[in-house]
Legacy VTK file of the C-alpha trace (Angstrom):
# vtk DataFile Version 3.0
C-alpha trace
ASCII
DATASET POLYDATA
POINTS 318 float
40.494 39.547 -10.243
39.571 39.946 -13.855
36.429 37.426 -15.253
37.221 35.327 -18.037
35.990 35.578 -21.266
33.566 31.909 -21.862
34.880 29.821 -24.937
31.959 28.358 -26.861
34.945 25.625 -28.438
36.378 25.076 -24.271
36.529 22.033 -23.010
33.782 21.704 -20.477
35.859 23.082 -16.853
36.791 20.625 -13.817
34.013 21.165 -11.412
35.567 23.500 -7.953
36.470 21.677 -5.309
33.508 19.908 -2.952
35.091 21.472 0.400
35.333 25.167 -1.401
31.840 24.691 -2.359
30.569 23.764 1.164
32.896 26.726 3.021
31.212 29.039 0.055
27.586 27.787 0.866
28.036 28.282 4.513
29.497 31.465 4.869
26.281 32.530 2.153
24.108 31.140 4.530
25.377 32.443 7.637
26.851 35.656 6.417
29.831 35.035 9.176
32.717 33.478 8.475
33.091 32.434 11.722
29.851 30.897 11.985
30.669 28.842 9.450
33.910 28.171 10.530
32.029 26.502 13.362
29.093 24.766 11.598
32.126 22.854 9.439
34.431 22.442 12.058
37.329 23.967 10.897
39.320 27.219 11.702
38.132 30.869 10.359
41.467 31.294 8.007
40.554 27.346 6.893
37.281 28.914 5.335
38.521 32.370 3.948
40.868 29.746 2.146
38.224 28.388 0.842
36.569 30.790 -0.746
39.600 32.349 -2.315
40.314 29.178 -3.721
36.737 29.265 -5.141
37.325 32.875 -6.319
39.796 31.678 -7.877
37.985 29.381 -10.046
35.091 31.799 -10.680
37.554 34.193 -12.003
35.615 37.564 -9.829
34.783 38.063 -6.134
31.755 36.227 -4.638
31.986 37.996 -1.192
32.652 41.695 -0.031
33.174 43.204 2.906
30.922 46.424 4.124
30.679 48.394 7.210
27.495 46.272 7.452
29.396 42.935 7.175
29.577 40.311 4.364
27.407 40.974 1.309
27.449 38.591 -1.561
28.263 39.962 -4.856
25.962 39.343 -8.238
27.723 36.274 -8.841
27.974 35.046 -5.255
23.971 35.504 -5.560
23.302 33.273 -8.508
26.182 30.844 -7.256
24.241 30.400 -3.821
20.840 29.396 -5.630
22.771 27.259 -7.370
24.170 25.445 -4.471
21.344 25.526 -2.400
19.474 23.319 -5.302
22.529 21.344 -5.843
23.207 20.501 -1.491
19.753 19.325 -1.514
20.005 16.790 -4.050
22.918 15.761 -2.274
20.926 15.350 0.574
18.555 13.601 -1.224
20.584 10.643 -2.453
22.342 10.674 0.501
19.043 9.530 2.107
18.753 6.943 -0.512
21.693 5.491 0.559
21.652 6.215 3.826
17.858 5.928 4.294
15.781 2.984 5.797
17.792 0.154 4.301
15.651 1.569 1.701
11.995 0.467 1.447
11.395 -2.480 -0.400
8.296 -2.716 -2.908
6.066 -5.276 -2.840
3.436 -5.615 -6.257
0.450 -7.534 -4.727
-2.589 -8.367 -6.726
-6.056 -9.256 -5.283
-9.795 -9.324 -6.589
-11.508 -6.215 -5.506
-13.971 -7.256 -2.897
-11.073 -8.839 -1.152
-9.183 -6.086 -1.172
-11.996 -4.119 0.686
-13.169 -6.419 2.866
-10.629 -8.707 4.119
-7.086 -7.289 3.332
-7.168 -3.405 3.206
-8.779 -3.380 6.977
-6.008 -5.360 8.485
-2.984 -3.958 6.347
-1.823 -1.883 9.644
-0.639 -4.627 11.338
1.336 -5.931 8.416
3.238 -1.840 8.486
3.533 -2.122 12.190
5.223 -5.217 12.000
7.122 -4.396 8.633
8.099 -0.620 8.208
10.891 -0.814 5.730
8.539 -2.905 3.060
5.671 -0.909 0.861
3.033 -2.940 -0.366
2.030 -1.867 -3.731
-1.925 -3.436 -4.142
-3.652 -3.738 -7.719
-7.507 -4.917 -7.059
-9.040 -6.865 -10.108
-9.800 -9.669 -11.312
-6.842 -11.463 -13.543
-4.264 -13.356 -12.609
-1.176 -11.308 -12.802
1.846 -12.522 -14.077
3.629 -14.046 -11.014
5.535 -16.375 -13.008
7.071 -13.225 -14.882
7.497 -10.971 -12.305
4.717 -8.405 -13.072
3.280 -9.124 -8.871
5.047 -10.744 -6.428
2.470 -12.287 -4.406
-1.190 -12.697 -5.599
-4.535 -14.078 -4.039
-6.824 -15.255 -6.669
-10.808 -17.102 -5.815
-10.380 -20.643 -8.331
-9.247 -24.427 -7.517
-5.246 -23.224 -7.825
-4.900 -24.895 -11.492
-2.522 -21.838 -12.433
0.218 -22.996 -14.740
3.534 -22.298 -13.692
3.005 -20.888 -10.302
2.339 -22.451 -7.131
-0.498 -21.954 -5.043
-2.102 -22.551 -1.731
-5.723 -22.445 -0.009
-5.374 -18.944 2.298
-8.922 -18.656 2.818
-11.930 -20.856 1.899
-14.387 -20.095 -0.573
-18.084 -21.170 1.369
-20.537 -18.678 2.181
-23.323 -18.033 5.402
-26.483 -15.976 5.318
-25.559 -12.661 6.915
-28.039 -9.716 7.918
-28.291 -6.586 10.170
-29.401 -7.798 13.782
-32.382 -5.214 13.379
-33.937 -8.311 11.086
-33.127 -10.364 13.521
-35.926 -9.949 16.126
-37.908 -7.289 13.890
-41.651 -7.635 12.427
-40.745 -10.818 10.448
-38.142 -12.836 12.653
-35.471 -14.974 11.623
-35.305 -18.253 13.194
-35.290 -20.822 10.092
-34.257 -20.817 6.763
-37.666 -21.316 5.716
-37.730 -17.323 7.726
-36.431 -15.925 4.168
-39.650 -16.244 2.513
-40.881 -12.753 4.363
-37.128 -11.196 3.091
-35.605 -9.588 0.952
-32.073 -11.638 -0.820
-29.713 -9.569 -1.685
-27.496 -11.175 -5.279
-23.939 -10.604 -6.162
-23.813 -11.453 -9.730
-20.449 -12.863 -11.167
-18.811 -11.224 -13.732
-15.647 -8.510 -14.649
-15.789 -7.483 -10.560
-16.402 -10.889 -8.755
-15.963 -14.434 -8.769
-18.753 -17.249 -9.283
-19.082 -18.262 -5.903
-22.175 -20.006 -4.421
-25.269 -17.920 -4.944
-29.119 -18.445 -2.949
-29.798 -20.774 -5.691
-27.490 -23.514 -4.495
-27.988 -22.779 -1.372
-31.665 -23.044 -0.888
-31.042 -26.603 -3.232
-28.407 -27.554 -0.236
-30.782 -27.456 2.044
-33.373 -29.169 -0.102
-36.156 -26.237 0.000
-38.168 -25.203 -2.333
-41.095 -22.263 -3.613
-38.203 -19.534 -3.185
-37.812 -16.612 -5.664
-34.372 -16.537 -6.448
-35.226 -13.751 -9.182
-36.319 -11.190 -6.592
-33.958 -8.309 -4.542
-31.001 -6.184 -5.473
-28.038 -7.482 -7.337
-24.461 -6.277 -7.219
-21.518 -6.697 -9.415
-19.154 -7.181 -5.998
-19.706 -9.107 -2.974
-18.194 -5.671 -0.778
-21.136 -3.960 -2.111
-23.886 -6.823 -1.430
-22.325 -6.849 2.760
-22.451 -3.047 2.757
-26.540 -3.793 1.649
-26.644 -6.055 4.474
-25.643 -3.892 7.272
-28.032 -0.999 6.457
-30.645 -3.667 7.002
-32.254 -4.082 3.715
-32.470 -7.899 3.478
-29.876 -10.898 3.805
-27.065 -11.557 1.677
-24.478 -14.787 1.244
-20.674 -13.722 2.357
-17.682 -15.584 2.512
-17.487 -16.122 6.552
-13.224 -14.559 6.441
-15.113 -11.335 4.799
-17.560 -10.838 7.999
-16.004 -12.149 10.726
-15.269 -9.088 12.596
-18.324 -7.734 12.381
-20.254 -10.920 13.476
-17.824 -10.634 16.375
-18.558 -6.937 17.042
-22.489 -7.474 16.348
-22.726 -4.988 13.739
-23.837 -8.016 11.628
-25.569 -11.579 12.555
-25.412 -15.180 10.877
-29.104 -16.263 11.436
-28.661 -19.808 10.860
-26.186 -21.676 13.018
-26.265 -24.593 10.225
-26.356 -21.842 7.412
-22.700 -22.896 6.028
-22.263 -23.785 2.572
-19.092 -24.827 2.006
-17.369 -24.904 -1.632
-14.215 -26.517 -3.696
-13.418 -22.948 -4.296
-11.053 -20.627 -2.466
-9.380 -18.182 -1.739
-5.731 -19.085 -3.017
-2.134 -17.571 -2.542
-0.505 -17.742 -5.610
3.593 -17.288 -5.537
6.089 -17.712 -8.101
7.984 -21.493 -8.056
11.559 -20.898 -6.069
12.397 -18.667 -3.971
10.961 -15.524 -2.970
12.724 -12.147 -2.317
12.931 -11.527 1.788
10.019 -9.051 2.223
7.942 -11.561 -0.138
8.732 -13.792 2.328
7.595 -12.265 4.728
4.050 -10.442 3.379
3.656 -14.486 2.646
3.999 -15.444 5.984
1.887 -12.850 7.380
-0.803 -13.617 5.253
-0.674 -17.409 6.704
-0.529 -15.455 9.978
-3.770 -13.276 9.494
-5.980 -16.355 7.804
-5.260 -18.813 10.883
-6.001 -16.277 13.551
-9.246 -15.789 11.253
-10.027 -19.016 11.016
-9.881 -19.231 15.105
-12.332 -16.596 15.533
-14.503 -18.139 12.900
-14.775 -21.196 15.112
-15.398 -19.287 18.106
-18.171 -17.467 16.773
LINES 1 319
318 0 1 2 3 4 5 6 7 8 9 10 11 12 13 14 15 16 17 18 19 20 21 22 23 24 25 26 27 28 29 30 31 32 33 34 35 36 37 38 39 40 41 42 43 44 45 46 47 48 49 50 51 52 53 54 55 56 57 58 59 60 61 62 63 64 65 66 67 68 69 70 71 72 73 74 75 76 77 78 79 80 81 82 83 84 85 86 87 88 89 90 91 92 93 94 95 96 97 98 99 100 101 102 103 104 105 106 107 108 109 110 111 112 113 114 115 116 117 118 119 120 121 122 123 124 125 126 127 128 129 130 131 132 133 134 135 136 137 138 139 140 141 142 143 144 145 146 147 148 149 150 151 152 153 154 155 156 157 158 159 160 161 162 163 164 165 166 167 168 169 170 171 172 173 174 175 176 177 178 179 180 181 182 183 184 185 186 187 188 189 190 191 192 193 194 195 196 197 198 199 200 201 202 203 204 205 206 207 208 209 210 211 212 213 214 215 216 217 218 219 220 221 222 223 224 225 226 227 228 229 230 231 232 233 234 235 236 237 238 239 240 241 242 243 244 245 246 247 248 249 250 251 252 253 254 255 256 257 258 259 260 261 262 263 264 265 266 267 268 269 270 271 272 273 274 275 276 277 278 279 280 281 282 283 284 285 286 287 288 289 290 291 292 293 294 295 296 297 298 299 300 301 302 303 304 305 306 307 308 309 310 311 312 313 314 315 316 317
């Protein structure tokens, strides 16, 4: 069979036929006609067929016979990289059609110390429960634009004034002295509040990281005491950062009670003060768009409802 000569002014060709293709690719493969005869269920002569017909369309040989068996043929070379590229982007849109009733994404937005200490740790359960979702997360501090689209589901620390949205308390917005148990029973004890003058306080200080939540100020002024450096110990721009401080035992810090509950439960920290409880008209908020939400929306939703009433159960218990 004679090649022909390429027309730079031709009409683009008629791609070959898919089944010639597939015969062509298998018999490359397996070198056996047979053997591929097999792998595409069809007859031996159905396959030489096949590739004639592709031959055809090539306009030389692909395939030649030797005493050593088949042996592809320049063309039947560069034609086999070709379809070995080309069969596995097949493959791969067949799996997106095909696939997990394809993965849904879900753009969530949550302040940073959050993030670390109250979602990130539990988000297992949530991929248990929901493999065919993936949960995109963007940790800072502005509201995203729920209304618009830009997140689906958003937790933001504020009173839930957020024009055109609608919101919900998820978890409140109080804090509790928290320490390492070491400080507990060590040279200076904790018993009282009035204990925290032989301390060190550890600060978070509001800002581009963290929200303005009650600091040792207000809560020393809660409990009406007085003579107490507020000025003194380490400061940190996130509360994650000020509960890491805590647990390495360098002095007591003020945590939102849903960021420490597990590890008051697990004794890895301690709440010195059973009375130490400030509570605050701030919280923790789940901000959604107005109408309805998209299915696995609904459900992230509804697992975050989930995870804040068990933890508000164990906060009771503790």
């Amino acid at each position: 069979m004679a090649g022909h000569p390429m027309n730079e002014d031709a009409q683009p060709r008629k791609l070959p036929p898919l089944n010639a293709l597939k015969a062509f690719e298998a018999v490359a493969r397996l070198t056996s006609i047979s053997l591929a005869a097999k792998e595409l269920s069809v007859t031996p002569g159905a396959v030489s067929q096949q590739v004639r017909l592709l031959e055809d369309h090539a306009g030389a040989p692909l395939l030649r016979r030797e005493a050593s068996g088949l042996v592809l043929t320049d063309l039947g070379l560069r034609l086999q990289a070709a379809l070995r590229e080309a069969f596995e982007h097949l493959k791969q849109a067949a799996d997106v059609i095909y696939g997990p009733a394809s993965r849904q994404s879900l753009a969530v937005s949550v302040p940073p110390s959050f993030a670390v200490r109250w979602l990130v740790p539990r988000m297992s359960r949530f991929y248990a429960a929901h493999p065919e979702i993936e949960i995109w997360i963007s940790a800072d501090m502005k509201l995203a634009d729920v209304a618009g689209g830009r997140a689906d589901v958003a937790v933001r620390y504020g009173q839930g004034d957020y024009p055109g949205v609608r919101s919900e308390i998820l978890i409140e917005g109080g804090v509790i002295p928290i320490c390492s148990p070491r400080l507990m029973d060590g040279d200076r004890p904790l018993r009282t509040p009035a204990d925290l003058a032989g301390h060190t306080l550890i600060h978070v200080t509001p800002g581009m990281m963290e929200e303005p939540r009650p600091d040792w100020a207000a809560w020393f002024a809660s409990r009406k005491l007085e003579g107490f450096d507020v000025r003194q110990g380490p400061r940190f721009d996130q509360t994650a950062f000020a509960i890491e401080d805590a647990l390495h035992g360098r002095g007591v810090a003020l945590a939102p009670r849903a960021f420490v509950a597990n590890d008051l439960a697990s004794g890895r920290l301690a709440a010195p003060f059973a009375d130490g409880y400030l509570a605050s008209d701030l919280a923790y908020r789940l901000v959604t768009r107005r109408g309805s939400l998209r299915p696995e929306a609904q459900a992230f939703v509804a697992w975050l409802r989930q995870e804040a009433s068990a933890d508000a159960v164990v906060r009771d218990e503790l």
